[in-house]
PyMOL Python script that loads the backbone (N, CA, C, O; Angstrom):
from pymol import cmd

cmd.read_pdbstr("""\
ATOM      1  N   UNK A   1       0.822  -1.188   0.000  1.00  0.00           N
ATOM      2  CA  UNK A   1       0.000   0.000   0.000  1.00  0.00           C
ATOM      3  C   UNK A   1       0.871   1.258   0.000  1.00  0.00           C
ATOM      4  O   UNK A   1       0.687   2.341  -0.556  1.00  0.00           O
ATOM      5  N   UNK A   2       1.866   0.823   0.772  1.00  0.00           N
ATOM      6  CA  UNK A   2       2.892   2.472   0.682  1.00  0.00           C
ATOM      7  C   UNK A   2       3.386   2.742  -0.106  1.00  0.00           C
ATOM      8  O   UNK A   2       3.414   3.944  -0.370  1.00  0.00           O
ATOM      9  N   UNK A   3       4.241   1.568  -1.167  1.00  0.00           N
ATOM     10  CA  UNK A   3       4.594   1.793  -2.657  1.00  0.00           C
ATOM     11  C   UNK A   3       3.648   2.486  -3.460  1.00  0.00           C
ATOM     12  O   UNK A   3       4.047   3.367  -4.222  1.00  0.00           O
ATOM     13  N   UNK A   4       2.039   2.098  -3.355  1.00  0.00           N
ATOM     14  CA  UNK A   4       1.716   2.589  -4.008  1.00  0.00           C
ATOM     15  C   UNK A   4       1.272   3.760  -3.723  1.00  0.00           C
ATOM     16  O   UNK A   4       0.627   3.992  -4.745  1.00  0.00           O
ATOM     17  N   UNK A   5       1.172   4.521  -3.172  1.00  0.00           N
ATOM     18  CA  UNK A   5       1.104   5.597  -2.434  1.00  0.00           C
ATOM     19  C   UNK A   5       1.994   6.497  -2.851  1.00  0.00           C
ATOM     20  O   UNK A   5       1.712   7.550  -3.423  1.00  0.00           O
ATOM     21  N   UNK A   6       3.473   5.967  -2.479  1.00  0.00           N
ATOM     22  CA  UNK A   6       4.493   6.973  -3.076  1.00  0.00           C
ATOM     23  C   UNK A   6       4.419   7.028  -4.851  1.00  0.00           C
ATOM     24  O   UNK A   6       4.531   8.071  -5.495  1.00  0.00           O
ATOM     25  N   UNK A   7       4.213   5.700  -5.427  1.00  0.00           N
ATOM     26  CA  UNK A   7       3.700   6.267  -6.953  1.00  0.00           C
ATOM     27  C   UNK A   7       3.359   7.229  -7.658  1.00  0.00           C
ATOM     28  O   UNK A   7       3.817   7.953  -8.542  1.00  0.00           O
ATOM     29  N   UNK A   8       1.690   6.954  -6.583  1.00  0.00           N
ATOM     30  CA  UNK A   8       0.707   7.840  -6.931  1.00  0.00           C
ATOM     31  C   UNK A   8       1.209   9.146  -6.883  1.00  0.00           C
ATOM     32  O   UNK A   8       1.216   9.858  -7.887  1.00  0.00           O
ATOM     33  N   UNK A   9       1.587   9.478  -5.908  1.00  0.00           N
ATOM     34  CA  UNK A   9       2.286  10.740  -5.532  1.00  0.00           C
ATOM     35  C   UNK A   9       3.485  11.363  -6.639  1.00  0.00           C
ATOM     36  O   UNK A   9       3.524  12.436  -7.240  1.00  0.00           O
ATOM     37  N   UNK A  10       4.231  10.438  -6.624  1.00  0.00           N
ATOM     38  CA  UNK A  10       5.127  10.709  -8.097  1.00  0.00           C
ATOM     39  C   UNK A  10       4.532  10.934  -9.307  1.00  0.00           C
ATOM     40  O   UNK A  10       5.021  11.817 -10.012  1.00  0.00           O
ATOM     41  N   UNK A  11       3.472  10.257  -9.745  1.00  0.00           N
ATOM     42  CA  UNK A  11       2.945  10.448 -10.897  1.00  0.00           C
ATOM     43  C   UNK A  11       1.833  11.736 -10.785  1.00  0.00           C
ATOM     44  O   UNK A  11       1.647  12.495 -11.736  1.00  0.00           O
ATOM     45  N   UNK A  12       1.350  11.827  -9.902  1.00  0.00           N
ATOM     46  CA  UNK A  12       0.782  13.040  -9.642  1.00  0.00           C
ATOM     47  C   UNK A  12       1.206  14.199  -9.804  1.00  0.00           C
ATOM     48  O   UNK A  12       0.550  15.168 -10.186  1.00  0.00           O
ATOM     49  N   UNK A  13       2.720  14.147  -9.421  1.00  0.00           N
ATOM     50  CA  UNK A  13       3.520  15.514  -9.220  1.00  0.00           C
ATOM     51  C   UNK A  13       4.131  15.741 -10.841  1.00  0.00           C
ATOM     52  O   UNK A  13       4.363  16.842 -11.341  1.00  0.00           O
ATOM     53  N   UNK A  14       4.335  14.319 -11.554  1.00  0.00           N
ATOM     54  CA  UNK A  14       4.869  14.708 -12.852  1.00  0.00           C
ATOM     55  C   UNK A  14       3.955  14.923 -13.828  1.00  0.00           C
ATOM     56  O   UNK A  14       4.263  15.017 -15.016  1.00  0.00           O
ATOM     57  N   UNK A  15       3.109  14.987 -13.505  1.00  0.00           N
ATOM     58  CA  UNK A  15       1.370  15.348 -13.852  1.00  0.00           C
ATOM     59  C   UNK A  15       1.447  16.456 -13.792  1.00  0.00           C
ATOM     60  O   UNK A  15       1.467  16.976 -14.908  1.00  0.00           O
ATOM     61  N   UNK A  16       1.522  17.312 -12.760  1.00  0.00           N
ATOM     62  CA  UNK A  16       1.557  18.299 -12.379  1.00  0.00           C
ATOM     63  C   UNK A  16       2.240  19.449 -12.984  1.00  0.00           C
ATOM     64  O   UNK A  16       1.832  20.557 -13.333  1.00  0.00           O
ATOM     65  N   UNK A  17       3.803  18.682 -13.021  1.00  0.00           N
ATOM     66  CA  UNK A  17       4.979  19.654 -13.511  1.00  0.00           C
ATOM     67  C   UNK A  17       4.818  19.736 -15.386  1.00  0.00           C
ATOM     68  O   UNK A  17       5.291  20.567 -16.161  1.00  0.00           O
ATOM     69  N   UNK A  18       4.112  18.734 -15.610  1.00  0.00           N
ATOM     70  CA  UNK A  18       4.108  18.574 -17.317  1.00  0.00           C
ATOM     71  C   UNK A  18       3.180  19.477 -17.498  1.00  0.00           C
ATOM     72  O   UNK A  18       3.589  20.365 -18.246  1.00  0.00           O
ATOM     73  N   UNK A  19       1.807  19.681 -17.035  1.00  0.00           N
ATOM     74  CA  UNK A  19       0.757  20.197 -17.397  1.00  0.00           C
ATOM     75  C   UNK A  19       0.477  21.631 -16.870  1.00  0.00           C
ATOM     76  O   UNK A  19      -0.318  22.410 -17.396  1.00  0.00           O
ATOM     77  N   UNK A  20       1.152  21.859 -15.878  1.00  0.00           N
ATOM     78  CA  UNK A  20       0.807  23.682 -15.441  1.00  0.00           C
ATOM     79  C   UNK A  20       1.636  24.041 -14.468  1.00  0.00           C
ATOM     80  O   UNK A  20       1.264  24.391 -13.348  1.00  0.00           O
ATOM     81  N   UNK A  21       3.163  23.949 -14.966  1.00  0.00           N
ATOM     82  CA  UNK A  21       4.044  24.666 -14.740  1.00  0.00           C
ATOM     83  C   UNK A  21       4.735  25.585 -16.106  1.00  0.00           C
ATOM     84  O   UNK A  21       4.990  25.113 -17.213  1.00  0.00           O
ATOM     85  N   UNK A  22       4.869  26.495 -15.822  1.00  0.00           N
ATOM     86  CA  UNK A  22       5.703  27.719 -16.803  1.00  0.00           C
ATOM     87  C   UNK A  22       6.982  27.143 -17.522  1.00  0.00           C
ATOM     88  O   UNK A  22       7.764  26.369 -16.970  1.00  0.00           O
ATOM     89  N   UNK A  23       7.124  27.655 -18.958  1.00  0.00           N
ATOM     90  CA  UNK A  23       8.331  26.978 -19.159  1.00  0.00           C
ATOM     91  C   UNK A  23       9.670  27.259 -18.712  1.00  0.00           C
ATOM     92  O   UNK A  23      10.651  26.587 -19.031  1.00  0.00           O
ATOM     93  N   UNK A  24       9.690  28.818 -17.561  1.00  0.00           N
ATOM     94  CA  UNK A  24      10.978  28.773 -17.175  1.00  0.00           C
ATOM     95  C   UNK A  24      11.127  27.974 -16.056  1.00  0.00           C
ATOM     96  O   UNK A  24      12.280  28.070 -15.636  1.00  0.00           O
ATOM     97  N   UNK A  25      10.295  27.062 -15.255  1.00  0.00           N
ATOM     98  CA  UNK A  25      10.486  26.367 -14.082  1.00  0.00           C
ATOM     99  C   UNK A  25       9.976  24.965 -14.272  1.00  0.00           C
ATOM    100  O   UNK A  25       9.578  24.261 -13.344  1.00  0.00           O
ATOM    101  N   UNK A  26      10.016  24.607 -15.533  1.00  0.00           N
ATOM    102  CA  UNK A  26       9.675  23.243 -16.044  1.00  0.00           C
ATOM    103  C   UNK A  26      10.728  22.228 -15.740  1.00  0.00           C
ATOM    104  O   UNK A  26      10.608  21.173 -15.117  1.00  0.00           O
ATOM    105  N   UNK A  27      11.603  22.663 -16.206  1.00  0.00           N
ATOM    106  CA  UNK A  27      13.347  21.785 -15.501  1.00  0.00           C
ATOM    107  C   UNK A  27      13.536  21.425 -14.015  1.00  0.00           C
ATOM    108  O   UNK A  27      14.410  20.651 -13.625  1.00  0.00           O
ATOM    109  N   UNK A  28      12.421  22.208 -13.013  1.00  0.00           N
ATOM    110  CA  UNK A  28      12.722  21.708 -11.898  1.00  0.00           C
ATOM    111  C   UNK A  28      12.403  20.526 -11.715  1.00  0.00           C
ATOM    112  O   UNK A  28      11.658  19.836 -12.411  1.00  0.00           O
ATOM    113  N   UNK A  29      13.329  20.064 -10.130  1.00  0.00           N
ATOM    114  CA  UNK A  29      12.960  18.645 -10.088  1.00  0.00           C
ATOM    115  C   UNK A  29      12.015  18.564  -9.158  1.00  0.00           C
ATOM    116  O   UNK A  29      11.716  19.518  -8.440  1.00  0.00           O
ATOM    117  N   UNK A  30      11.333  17.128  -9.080  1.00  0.00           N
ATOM    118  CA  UNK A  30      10.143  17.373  -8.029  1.00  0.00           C
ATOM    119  C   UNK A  30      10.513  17.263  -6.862  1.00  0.00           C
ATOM    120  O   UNK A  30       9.663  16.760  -6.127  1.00  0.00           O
ATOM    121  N   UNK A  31      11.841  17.650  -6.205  1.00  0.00           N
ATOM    122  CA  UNK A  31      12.383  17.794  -4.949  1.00  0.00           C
ATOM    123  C   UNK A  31      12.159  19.468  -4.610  1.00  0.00           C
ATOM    124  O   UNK A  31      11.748  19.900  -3.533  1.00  0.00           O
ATOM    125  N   UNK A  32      12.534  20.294  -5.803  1.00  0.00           N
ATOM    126  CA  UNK A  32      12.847  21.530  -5.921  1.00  0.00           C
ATOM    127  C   UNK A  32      11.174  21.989  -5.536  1.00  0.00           C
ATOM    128  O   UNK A  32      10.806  22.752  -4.643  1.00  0.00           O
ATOM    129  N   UNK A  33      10.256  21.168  -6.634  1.00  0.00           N
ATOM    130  CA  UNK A  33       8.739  21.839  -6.716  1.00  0.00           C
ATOM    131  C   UNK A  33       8.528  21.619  -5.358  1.00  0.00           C
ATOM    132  O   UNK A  33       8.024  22.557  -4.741  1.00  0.00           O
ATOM    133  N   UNK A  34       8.896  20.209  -4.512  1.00  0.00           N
ATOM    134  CA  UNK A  34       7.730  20.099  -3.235  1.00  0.00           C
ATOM    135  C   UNK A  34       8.904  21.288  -2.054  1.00  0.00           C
ATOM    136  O   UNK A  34       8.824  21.285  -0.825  1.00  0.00           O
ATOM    137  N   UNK A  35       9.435  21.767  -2.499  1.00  0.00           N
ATOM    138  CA  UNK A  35      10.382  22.691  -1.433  1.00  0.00           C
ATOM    139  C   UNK A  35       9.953  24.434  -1.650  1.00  0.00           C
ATOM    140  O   UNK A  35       9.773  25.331  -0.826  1.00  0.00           O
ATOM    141  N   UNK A  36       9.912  24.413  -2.677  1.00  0.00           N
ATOM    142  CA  UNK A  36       9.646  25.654  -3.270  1.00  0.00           C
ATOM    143  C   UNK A  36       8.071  26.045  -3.616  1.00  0.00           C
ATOM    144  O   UNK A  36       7.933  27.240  -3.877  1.00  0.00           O
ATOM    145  N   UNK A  37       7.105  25.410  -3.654  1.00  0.00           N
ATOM    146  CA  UNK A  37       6.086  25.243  -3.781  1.00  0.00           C
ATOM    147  C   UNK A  37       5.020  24.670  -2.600  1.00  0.00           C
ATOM    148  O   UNK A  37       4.068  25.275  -2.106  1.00  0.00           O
ATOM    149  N   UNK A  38       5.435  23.477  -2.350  1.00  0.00           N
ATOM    150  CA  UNK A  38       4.577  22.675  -0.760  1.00  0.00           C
ATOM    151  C   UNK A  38       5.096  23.414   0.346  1.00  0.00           C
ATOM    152  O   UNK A  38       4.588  24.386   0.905  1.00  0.00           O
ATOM    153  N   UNK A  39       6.064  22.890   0.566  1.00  0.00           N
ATOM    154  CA  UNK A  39       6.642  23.506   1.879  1.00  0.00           C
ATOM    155  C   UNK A  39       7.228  24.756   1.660  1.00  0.00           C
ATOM    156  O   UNK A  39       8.353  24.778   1.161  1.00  0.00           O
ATOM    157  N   UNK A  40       6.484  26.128   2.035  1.00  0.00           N
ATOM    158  CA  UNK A  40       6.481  27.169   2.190  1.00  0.00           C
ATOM    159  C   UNK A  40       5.279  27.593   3.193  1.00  0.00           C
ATOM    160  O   UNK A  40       4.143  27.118   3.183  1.00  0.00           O
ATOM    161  N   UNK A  41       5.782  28.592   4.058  1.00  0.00           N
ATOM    162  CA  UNK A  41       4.759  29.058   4.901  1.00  0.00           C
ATOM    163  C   UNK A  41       3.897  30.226   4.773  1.00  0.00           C
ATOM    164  O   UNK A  41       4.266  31.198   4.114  1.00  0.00           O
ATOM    165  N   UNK A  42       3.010  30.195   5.240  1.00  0.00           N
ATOM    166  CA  UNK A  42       1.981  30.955   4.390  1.00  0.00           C
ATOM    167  C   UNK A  42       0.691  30.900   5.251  1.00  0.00           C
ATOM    168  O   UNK A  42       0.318  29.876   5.824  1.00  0.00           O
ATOM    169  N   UNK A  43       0.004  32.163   5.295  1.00  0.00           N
ATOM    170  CA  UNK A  43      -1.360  32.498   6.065  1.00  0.00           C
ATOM    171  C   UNK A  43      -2.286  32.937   5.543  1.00  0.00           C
ATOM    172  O   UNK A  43      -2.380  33.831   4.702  1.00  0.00           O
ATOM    173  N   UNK A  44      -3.455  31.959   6.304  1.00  0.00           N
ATOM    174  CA  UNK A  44      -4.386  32.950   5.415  1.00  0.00           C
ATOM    175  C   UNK A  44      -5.474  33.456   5.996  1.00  0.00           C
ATOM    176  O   UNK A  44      -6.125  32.940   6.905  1.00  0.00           O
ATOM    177  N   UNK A  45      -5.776  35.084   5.136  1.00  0.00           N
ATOM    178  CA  UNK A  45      -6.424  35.452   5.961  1.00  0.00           C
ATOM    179  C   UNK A  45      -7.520  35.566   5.687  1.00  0.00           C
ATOM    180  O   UNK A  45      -7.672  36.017   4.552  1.00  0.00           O
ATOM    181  N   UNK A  46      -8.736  35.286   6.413  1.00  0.00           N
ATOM    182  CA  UNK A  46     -10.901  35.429   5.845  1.00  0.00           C
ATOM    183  C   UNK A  46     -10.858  36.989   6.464  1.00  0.00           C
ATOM    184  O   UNK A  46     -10.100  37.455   7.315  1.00  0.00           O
ATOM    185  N   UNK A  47     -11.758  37.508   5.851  1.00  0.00           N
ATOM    186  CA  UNK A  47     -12.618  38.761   6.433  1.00  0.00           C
ATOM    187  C   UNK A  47     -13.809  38.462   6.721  1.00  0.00           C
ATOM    188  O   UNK A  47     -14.335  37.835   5.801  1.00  0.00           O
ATOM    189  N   UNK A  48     -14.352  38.600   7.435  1.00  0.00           N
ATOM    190  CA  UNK A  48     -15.931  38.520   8.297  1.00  0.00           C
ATOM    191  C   UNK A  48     -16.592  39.527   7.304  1.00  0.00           C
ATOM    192  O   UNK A  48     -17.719  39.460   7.795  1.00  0.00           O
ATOM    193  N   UNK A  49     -16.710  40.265   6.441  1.00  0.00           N
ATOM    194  CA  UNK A  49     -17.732  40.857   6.020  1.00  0.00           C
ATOM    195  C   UNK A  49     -18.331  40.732   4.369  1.00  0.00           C
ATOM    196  O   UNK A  49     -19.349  41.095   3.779  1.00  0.00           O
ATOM    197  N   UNK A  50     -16.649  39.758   3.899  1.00  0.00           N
ATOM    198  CA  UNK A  50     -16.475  39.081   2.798  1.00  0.00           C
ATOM    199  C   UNK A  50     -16.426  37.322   2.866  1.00  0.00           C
ATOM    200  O   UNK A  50     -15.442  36.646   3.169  1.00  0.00           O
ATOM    201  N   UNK A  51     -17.618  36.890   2.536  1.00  0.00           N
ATOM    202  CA  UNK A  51     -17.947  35.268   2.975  1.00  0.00           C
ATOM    203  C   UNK A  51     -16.606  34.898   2.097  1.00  0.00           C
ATOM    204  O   UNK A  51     -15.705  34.207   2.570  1.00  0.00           O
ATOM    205  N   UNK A  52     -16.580  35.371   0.925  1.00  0.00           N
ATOM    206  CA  UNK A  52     -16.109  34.367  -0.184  1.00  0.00           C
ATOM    207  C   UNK A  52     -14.585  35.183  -0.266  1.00  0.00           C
ATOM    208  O   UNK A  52     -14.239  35.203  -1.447  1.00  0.00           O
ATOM    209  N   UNK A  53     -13.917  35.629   0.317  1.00  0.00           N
ATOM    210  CA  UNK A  53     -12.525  37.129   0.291  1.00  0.00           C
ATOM    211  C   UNK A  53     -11.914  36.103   0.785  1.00  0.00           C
ATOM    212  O   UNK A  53     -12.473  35.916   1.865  1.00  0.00           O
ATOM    213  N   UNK A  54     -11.019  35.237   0.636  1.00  0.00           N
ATOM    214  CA  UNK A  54      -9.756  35.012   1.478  1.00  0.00           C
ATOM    215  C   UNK A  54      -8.371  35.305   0.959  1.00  0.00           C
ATOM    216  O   UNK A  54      -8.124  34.941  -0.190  1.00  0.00           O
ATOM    217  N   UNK A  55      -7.426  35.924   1.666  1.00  0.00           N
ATOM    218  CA  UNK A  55      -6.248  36.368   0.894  1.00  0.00           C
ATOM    219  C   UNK A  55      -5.259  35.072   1.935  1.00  0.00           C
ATOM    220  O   UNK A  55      -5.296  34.641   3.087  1.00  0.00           O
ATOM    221  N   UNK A  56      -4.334  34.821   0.518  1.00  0.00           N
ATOM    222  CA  UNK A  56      -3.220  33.884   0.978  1.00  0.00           C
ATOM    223  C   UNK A  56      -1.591  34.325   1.107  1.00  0.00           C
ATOM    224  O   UNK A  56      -0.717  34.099   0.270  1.00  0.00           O
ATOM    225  N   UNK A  57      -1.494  34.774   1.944  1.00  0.00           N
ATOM    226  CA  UNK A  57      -0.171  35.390   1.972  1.00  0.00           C
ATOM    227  C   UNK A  57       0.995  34.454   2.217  1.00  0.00           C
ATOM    228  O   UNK A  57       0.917  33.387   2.824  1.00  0.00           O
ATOM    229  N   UNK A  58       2.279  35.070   1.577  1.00  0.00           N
ATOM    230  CA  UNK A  58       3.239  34.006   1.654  1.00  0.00           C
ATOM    231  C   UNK A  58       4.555  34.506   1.432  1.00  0.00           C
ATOM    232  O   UNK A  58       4.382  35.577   0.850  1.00  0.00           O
ATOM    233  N   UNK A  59       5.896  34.295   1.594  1.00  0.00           N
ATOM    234  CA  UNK A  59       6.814  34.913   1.172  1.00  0.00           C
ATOM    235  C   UNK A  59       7.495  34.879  -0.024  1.00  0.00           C
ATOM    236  O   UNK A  59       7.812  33.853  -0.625  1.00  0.00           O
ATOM    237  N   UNK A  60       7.751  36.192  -0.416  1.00  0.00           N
ATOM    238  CA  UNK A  60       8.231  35.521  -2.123  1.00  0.00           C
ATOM    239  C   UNK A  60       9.617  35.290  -1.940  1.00  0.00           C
ATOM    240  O   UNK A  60      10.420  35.637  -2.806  1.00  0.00           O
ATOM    241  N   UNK A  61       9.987  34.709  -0.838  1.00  0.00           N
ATOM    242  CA  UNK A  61      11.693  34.126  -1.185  1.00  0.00           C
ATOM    243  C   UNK A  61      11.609  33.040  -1.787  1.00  0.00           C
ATOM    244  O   UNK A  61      12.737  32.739  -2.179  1.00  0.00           O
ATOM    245  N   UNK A  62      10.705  32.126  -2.130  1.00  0.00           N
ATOM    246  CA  UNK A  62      11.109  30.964  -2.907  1.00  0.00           C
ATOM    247  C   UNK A  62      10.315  31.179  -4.416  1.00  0.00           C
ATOM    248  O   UNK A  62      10.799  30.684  -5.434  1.00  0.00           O
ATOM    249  N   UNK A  63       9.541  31.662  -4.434  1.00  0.00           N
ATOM    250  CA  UNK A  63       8.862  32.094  -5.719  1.00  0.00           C
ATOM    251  C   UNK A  63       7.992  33.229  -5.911  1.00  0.00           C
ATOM    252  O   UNK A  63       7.056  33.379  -5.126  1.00  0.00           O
ATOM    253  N   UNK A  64       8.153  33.940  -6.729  1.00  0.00           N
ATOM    254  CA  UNK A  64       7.687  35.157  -7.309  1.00  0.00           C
ATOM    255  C   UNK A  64       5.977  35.510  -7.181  1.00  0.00           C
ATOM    256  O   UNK A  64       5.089  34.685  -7.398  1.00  0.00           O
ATOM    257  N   UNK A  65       5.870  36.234  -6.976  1.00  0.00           N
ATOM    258  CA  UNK A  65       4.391  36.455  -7.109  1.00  0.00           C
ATOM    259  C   UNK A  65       3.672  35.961  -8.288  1.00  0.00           C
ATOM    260  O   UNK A  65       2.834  35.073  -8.450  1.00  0.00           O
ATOM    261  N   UNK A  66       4.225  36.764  -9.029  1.00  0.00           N
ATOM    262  CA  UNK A  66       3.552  36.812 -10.876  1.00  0.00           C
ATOM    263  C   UNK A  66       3.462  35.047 -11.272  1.00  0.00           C
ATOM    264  O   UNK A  66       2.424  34.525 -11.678  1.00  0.00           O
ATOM    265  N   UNK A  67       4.754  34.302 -11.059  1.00  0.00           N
ATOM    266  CA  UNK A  67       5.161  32.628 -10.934  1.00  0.00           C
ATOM    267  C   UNK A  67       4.073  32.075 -10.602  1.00  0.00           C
ATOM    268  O   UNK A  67       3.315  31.482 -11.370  1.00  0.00           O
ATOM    269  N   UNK A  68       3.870  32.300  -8.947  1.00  0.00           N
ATOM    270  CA  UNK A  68       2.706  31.665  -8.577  1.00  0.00           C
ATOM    271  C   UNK A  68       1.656  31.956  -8.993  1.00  0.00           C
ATOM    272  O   UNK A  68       0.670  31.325  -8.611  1.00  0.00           O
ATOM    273  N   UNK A  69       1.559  32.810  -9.737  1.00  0.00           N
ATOM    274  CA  UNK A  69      -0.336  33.165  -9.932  1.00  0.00           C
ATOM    275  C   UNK A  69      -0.411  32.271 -11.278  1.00  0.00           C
ATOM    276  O   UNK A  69      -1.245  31.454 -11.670  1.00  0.00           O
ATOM    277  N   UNK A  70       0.799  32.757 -11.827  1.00  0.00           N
ATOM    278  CA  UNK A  70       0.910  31.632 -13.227  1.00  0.00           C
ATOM    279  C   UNK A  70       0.475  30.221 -13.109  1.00  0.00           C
ATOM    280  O   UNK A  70      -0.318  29.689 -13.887  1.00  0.00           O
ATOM    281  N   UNK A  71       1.175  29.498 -11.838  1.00  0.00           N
ATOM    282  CA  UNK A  71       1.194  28.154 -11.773  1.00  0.00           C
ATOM    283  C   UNK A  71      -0.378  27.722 -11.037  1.00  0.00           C
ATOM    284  O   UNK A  71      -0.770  26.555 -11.027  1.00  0.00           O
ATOM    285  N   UNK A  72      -1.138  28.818 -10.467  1.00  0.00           N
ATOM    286  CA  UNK A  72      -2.399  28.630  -9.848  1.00  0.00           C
ATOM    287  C   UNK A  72      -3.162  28.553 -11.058  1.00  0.00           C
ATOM    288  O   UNK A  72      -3.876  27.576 -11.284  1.00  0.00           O
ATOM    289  N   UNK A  73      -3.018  29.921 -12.185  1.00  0.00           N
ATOM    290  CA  UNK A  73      -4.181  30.176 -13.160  1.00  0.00           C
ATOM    291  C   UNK A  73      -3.899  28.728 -14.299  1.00  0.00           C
ATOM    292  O   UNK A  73      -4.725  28.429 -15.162  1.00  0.00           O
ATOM    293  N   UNK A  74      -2.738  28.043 -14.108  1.00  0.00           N
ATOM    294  CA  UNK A  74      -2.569  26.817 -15.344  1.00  0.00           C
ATOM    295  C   UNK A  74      -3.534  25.651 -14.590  1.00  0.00           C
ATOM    296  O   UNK A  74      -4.240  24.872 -15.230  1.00  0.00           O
ATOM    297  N   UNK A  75      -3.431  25.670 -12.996  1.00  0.00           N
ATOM    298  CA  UNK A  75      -3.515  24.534 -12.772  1.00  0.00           C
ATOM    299  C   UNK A  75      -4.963  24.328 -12.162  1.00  0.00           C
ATOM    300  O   UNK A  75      -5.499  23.348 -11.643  1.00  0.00           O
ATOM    301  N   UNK A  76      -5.597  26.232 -12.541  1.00  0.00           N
ATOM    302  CA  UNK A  76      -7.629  26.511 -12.759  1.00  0.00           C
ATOM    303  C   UNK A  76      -7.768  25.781 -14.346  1.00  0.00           C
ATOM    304  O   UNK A  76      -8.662  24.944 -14.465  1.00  0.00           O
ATOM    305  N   UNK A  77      -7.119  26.009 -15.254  1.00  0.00           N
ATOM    306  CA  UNK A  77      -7.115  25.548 -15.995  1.00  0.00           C
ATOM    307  C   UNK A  77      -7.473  24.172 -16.654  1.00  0.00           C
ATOM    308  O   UNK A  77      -8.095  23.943 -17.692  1.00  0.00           O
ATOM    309  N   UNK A  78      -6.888  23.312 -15.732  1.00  0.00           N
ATOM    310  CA  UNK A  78      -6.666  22.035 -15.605  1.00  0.00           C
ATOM    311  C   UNK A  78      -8.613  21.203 -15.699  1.00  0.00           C
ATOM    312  O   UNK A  78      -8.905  20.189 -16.334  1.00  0.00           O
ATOM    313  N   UNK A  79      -9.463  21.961 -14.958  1.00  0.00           N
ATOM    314  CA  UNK A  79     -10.743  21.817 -14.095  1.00  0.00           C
ATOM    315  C   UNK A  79     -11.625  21.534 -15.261  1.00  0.00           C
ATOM    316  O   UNK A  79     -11.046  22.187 -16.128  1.00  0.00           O
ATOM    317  N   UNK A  80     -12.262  21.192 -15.624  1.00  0.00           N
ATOM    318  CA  UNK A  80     -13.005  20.896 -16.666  1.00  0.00           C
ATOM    319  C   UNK A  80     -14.028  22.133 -16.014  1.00  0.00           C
ATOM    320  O   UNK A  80     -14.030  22.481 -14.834  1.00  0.00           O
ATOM    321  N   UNK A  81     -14.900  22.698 -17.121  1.00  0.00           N
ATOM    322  CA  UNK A  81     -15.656  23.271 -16.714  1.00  0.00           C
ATOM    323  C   UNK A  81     -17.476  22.742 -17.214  1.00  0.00           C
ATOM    324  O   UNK A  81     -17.978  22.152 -18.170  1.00  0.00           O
ATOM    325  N   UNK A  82     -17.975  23.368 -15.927  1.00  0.00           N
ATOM    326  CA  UNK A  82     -19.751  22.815 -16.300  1.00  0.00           C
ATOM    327  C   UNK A  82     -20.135  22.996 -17.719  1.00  0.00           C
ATOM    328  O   UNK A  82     -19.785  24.003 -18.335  1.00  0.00           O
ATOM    329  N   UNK A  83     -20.863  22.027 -18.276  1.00  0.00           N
ATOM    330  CA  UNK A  83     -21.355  22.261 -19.273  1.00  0.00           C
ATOM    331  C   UNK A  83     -22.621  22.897 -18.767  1.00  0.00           C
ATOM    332  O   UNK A  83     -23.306  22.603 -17.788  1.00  0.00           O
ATOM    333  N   UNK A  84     -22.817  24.182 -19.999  1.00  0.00           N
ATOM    334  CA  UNK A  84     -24.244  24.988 -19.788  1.00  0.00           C
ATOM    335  C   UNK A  84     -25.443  24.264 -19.621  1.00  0.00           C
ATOM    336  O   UNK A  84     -25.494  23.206 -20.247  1.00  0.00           O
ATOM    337  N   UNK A  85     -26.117  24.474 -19.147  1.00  0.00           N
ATOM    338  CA  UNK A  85     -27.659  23.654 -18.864  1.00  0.00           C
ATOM    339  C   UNK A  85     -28.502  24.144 -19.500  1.00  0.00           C
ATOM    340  O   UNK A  85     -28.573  25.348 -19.257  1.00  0.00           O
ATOM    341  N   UNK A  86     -29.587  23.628 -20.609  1.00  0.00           N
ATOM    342  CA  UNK A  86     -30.385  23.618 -21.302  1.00  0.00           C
ATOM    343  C   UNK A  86     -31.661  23.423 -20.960  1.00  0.00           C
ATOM    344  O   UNK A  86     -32.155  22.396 -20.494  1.00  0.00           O
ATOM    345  N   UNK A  87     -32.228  24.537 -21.228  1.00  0.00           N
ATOM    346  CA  UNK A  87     -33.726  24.448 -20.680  1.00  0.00           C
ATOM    347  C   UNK A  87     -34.295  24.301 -22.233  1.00  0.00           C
ATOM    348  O   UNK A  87     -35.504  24.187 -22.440  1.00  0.00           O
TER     349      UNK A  87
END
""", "prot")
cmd.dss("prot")
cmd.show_as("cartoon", "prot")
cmd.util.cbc("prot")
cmd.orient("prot")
């Protein structure tokens, strides 16, 4: 079960790095992505007057702002979206 586990996980991540990462950070390895990407610390904050507002703050010493929004908006991307409903 743990082999396959770590697999999954591998193939997940090279899933990941093939399909919605940028081409200047495509060469990383998936040691680099889960360091630079997973493990980073980061808060987040809700506002009480905004249900749906949450801001995710984080430090850009391991990656860039603009980077990450890149690697978020590829990997909205990814989501299949609803097909319209027909009345």
């Amino acid at each position: 079960m743990r082999l396959q586990l770590h697999a999954l996980a591998y193939n997940l991540a090279n899933f990941l790095r093939t399909l919605a990462l940028p081409q200047e950070v495509e060469h990383w390895s998936l040691t680099t992505l889960r360091e630079k990407l997973v493990k980073i610390g980061a808060r987040i904050v809700r506002h009480g007057r905004y249900v749906r507002y949450v801001v995710f703050q984080l430090a850009e010493v391991a990656v860039p702002r603009a980077l990450f929004a890149e690697i978020l908006r590829r990997i909205d991307h990814l989501r299949p979206r609803p097909s319209p409903i027909s009345t």
